[in-house]
Structures are given as C-alpha cells and as structure tokens.
Backbone as CSV, one residue per row, in Angstrom:
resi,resn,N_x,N_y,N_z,CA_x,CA_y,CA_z,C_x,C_y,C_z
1,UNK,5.751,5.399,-1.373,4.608,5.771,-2.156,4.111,4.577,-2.976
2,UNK,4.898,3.432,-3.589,4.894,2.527,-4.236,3.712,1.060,-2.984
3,UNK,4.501,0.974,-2.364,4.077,0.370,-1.589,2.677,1.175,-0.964
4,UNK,2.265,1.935,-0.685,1.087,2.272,0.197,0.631,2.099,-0.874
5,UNK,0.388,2.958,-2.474,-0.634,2.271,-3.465,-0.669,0.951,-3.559
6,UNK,-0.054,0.381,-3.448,0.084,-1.586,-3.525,-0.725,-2.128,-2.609
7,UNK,-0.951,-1.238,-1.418,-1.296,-1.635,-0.288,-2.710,-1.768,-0.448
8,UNK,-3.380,-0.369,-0.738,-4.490,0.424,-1.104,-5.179,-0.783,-2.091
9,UNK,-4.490,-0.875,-3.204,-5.145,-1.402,-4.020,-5.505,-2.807,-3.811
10,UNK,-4.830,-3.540,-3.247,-4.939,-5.047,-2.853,-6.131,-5.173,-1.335
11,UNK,-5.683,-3.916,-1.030,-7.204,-4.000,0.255,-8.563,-4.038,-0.272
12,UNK,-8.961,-4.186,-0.899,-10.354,-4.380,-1.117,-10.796,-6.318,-1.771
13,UNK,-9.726,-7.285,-2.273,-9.664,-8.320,-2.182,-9.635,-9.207,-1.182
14,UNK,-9.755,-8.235,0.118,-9.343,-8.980,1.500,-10.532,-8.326,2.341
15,UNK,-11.498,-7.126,2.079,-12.038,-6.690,2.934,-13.525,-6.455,2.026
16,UNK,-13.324,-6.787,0.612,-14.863,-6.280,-0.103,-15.045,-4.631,0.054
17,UNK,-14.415,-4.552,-0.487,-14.754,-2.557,-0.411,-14.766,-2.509,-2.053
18,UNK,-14.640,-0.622,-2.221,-14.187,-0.248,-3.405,-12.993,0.056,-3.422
19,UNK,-12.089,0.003,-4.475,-11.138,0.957,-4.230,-10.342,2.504,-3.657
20,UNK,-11.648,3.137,-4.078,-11.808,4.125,-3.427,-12.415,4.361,-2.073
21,UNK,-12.880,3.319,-1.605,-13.049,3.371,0.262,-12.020,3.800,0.554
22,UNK,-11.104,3.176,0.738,-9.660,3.616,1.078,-8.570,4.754,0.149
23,UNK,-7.610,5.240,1.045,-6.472,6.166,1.049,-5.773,5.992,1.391
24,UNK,-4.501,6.533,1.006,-3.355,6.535,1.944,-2.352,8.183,1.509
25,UNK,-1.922,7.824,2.248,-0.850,8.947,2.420,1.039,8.193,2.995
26,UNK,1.986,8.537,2.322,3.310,8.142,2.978,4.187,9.387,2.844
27,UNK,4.903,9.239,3.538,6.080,10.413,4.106,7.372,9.910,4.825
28,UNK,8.362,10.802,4.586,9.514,9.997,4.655,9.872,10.618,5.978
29,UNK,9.250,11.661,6.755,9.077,11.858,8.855,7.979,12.119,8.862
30,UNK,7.129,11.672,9.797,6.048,11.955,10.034,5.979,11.843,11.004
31,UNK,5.809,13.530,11.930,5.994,13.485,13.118,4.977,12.752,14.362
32,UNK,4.267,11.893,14.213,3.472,10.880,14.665,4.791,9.955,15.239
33,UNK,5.369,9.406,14.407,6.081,8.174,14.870,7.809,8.354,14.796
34,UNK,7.774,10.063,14.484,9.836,10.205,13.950,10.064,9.333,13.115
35,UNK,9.297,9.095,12.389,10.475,8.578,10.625,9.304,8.480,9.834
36,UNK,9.744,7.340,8.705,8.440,7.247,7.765,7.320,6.670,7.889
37,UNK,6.570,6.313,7.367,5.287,6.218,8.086,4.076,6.192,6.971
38,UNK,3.657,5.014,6.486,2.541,4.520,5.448,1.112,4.501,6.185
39,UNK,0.748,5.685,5.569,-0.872,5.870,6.477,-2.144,5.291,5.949
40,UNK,-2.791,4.409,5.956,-4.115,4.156,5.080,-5.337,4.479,5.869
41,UNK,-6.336,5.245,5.548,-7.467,5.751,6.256,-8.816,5.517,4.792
42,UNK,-9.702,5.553,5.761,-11.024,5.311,5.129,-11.434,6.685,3.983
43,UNK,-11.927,6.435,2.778,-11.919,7.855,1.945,-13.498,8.138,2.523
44,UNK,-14.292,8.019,3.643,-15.600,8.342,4.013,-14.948,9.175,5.235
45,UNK,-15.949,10.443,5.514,-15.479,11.061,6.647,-16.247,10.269,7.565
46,UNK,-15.190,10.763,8.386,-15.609,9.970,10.080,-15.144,8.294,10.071
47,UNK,-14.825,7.565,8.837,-14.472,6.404,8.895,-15.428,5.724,8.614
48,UNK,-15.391,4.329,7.951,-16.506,3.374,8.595,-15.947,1.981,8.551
49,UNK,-14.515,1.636,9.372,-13.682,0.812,9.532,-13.219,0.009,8.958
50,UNK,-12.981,0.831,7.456,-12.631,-0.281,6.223,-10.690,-0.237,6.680
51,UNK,-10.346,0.543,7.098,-8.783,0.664,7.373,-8.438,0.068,8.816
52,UNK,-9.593,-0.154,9.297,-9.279,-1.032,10.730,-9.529,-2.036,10.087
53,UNK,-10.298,-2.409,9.302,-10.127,-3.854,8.849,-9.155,-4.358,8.001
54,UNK,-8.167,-3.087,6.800,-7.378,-3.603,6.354,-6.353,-3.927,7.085
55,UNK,-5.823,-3.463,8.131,-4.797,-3.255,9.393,-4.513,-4.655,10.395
56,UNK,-6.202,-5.114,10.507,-6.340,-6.646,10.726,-5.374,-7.650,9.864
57,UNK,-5.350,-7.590,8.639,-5.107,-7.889,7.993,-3.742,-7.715,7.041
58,UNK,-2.848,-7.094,7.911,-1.775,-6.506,7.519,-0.625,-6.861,7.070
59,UNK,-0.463,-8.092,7.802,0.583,-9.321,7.622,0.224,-10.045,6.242
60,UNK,-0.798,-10.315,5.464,-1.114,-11.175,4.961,-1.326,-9.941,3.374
61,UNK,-1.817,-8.636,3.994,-1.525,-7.761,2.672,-0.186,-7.259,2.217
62,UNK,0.825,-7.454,2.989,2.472,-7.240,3.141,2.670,-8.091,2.293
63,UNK,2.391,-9.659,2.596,2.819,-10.491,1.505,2.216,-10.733,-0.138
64,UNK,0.886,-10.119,-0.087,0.311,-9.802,-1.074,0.808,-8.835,-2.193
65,UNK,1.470,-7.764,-1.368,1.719,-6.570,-1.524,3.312,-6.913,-2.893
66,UNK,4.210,-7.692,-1.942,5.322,-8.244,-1.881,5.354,-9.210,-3.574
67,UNK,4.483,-10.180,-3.122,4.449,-10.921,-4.367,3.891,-10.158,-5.686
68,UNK,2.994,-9.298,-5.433,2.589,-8.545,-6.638,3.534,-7.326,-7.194
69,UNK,4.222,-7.014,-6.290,5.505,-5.738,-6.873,6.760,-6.776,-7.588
70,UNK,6.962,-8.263,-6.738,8.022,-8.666,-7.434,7.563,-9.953,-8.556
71,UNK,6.610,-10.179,-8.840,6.203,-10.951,-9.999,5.666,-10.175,-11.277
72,UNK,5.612,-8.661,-11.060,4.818,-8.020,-12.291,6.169,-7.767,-13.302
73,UNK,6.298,-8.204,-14.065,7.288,-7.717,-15.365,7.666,-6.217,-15.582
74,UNK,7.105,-5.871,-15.749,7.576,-3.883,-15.198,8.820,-3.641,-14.938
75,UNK,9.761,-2.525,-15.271,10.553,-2.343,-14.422,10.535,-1.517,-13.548
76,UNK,9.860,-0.150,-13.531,9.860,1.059,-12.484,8.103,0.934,-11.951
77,UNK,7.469,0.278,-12.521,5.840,0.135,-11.722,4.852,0.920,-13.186
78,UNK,3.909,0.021,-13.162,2.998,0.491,-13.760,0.954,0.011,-13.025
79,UNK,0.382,0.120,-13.847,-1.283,0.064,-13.187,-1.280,-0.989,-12.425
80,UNK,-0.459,-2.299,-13.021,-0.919,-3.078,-12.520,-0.457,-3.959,-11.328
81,UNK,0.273,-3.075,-10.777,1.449,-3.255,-9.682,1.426,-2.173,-8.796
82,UNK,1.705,-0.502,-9.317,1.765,-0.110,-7.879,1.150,1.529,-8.467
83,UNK,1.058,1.639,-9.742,0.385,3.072,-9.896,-1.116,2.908,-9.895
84,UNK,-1.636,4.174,-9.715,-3.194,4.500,-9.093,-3.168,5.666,-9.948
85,UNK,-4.948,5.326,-10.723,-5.367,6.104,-11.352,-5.818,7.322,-10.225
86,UNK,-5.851,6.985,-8.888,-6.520,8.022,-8.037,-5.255,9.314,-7.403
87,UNK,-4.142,8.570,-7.642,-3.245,9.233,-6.943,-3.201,10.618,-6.923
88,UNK,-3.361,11.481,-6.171,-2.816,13.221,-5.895,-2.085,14.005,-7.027
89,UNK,-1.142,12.632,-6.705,0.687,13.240,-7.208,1.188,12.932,-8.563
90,UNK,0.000,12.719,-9.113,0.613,12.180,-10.880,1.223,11.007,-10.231
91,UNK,1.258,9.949,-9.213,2.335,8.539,-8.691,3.641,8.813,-8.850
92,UNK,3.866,10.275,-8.756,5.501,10.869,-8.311,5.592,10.983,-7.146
93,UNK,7.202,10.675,-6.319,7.917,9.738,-6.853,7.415,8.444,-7.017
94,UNK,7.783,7.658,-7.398,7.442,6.054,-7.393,9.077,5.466,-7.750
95,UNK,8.911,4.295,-6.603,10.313,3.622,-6.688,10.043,1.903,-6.147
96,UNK,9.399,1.417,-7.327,9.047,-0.222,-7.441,9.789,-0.659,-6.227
97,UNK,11.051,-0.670,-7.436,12.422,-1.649,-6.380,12.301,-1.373,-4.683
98,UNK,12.370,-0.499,-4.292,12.415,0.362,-2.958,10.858,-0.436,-2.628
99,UNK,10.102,-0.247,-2.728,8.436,-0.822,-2.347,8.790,-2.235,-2.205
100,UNK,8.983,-3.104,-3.330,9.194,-4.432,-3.310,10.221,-5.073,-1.808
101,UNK,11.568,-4.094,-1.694,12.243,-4.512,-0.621,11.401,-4.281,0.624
102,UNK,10.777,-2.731,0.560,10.425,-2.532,1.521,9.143,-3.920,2.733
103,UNK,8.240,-3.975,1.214,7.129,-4.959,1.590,7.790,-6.762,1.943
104,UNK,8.971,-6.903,1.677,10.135,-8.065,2.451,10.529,-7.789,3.306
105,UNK,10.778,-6.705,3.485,11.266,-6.573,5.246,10.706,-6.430,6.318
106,UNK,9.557,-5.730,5.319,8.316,-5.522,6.673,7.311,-7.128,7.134
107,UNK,7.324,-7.721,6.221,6.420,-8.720,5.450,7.305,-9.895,6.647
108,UNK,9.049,-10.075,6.369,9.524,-10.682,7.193,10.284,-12.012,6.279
109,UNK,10.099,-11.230,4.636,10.587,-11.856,3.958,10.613,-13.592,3.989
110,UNK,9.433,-13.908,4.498,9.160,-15.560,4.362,7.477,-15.745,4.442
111,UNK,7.486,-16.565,4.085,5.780,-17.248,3.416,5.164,-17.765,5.324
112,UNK,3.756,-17.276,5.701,3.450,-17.725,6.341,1.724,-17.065,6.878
C-alpha cells in the first residue's frame, strides 16, 4: 500500500499529469497474477494512457520510489513519502519499511 502511493504520487513528475489522473489499488492475492499485485490505472473512465505511460517508465519510478521512502526522515511514512490525502483507506495499513525494501528488490537494488 506504501509503495503503490509512492508510486502514484511520483508519476506525475515523469509523465505531467495531476495527481489525481492516476490510482492504484494493491492486494496481497490478486487473482490476476496468484499473489500480490500493485495496480495503477488512469482515475478517467475508459483511460487516457496516463498508466501506460507511467508503466513505460517503471524502472526509473522504482528507483524514484526507492530513494524517496529511504531518504525521508519519518519513521512509519508520512505526506511526504508515502501517505495520500486521496487514499480510500484512511492509508491503513501502511508499512514504510516493507515499501522501501519492497521498491529495492523490485528496483534491483542498484542505480541505473
């Protein structure tokens, strides 16, 4: 959950949107792929390929993602790292640490 807001929010520095163009949704099975699964989709119905363009761009928002969860002073996440004033869920759960590893492993944990 930490990470897809991180995600969300840093996509519009890379693609010129609003913040609110984009969404996401995460889940820990999602029967699409059998396990977890960080969804980002366009907040316009029908799309208008702001999430195909963040997706382009995926490798390079991982590391974005990455450096901004583990350089913010925070300890469990706050605005300016991984909570969203837009969120559903009040940004429950939220688990920084868990996001930060996650966006290194996926990311590939090296600069490039």
């Amino acid at each position: 959950h930490a990470l897809e807001h991180t995600l969300v929010g840093l996509a519009p520095v890379l693609i010129s949107c609003d913040p609110t163009d984009l969404a996401g949704f995460s889940t820990i099975m999602a029967p699409h792929t059998g396990g977890p699964a960080i969804f980002i989709y366009d907040g316009h119905e029908g799309g208008i390929g702001l999430a195909q363009a963040a997706f382009s761009e995926l490798r390079t928002l991982l590391r974005m993602a990455r450096d901004q969860l583990a350089s913010c002073p925070c300890e469990k996440g706050c605005p300016a790292c991984c909570l969203s004033p837009y969120c559903g869920n009040d940004n429950q759960p939220m688990d920084k640490a868990a996001a930060t590893a996650l966006a290194s492993a996926l990311f590939g944990g090296r600069d490039g």
